[in-house]
N, C-alpha and C positions, 0 to 999 in steps of 0.2 A: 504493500500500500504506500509506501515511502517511495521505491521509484517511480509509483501512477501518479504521483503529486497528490492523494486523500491525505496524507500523514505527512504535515509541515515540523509541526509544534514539538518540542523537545518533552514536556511532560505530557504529553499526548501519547508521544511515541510509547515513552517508559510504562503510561498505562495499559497500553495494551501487551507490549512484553510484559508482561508482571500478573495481568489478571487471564486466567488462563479458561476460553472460552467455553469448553467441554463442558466445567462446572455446573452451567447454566443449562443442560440441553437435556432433552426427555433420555432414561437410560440407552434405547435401541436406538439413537442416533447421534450419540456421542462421537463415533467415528467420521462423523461429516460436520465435525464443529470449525474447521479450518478451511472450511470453501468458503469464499468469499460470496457467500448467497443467505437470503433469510429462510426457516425453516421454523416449520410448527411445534411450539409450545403446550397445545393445546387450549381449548376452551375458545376456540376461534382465534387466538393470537398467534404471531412469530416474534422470534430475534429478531430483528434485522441484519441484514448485511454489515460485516464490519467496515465495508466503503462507505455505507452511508453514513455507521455512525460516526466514523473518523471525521467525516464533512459537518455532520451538526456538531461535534465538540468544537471544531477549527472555528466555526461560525459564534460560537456559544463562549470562548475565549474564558473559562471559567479561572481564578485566581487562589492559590495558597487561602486559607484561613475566611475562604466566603458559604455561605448557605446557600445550597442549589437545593431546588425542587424539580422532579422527574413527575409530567403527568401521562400515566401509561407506563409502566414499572415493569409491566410484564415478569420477567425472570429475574430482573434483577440484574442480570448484567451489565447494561449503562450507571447502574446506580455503584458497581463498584466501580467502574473505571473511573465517575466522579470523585468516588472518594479518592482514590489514587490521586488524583488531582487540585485538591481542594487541601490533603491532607489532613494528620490527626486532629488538628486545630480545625477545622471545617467544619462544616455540617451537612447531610443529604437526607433527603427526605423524599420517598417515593410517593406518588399514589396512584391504587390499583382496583381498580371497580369488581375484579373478579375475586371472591373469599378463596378459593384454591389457589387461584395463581399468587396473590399476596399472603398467603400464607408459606405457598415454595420457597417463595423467592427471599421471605424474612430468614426462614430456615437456613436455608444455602448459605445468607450471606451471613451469619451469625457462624454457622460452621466453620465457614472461611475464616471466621476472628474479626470480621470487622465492625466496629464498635459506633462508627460516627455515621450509620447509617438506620433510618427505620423507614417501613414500608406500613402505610395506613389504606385502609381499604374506604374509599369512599367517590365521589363523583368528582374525576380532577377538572373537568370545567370548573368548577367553585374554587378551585385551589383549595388551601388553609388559610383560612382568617388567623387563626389562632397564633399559628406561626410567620407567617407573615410580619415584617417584608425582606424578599428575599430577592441576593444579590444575582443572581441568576434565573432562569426558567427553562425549562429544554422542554417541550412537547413531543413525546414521541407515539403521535397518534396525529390521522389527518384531520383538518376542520374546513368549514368553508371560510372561516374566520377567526382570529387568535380573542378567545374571550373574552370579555371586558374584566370581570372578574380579576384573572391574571395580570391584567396589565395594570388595574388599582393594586395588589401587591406586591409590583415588581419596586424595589431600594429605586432611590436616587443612583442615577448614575448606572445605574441595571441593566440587562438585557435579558429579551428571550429570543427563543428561536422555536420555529414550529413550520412542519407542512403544512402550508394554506392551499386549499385548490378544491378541486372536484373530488367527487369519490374513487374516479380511476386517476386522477395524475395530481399531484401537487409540488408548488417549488419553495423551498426553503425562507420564509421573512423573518428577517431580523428586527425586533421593535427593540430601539433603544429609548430609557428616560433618563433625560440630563439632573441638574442635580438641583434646579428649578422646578423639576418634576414636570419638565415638556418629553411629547415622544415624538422620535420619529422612527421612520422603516424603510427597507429596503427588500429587494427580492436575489436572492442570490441566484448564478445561474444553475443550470441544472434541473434535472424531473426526477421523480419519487414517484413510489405507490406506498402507502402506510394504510394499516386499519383503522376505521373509523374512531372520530373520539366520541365517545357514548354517554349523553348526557340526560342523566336520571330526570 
């Protein structure tokens, strides 16, 4: 992914060397964790491709000692790469509509040892009020629109990143808030397909 040009970013890189993707996969497909493709989870989800996620972290520019919120948690796998990222001083915080799937996926990553991460099971269009506001956002489920919700809890100075588009294609928007609390957005290049973002 480093010579496709997906994989700029030096702790970017280190997280994906380090968290090791099999972890995250249903047991009879463990051996297909290193293609570069997404692959069913179950309960209607996937991984995604580690090209794409390489592109939303690059876009997502997440920093040492920030609070990232994952909406769409699935396996858990982005949610460690984060912490990788954010490190022990960090904070990550997933959320996952499906009780099975957030429940794997707390499992998994607790097994793993890591500590600055928890997966809540509830509606991520709403975000957390409670926990809010947060220095990050990563959507990883498609929408026709990046919530309002979310963008009232995004920090000064914050970003999110989410597929915006139709149900078959979406492309990556970046909404940033200054530290006035203005946004703005852009669209990166590139197409996607993500699962719907499912809102209670």
């Amino acid at each position: 992914m480093v010579s496709s040009g997906a994989l700029k970013s030096k702790p970017i890189i280190d997280a994906f060397l380090k968290v090791r993707r099999e972890e995250f996969f249903l047991e009879n497909m463990k051996n297909l964790s290193y293609i570069d493709s997404a692959f069913p989870i179950g309960y209607g989800q996937t991984i995604s491709q580690p090209s794409t996620i390489a592109a939303m972290l690059e876009l997502l520019d997440a920093k040492p000692n920030q609070k990232v919120l994952e909406v769409g948690a699935g396996s858990g796998y982005v949610l460690a790469l984060l912490s990788e990222i954010v490190g022990k001083n960090g904070r990550v915080i997933g959320i996952e509509r499906v009780p099975e799937l957030a429940k794997r996926a707390n499992h998994t990553l607790k097994n793993l040892g890591y500590k600055n991460i928890d997966v809540v099971l509830s509606d991520g269009s709403k975000g957390l009020k409670n926990e809010a506001p947060f220095d990050r956002i990563l959507v990883s489920a498609a929408c026709p629109k990046v919530p309002d919700e979310l963008i009232k809890q995004l920090a000064p100075g914050g970003r999110i990143v989410a597929p915006v588009g139709s149900r078959w294609m979406q492309q990556m928007q970046v909404i940033e808030k200054d530290l006035q609390e203005n946004t703005k957005s852009f669209f990166a290049p590139g197409y996607f397909v993500f699962v719907p973002l499912v809102c209670d």
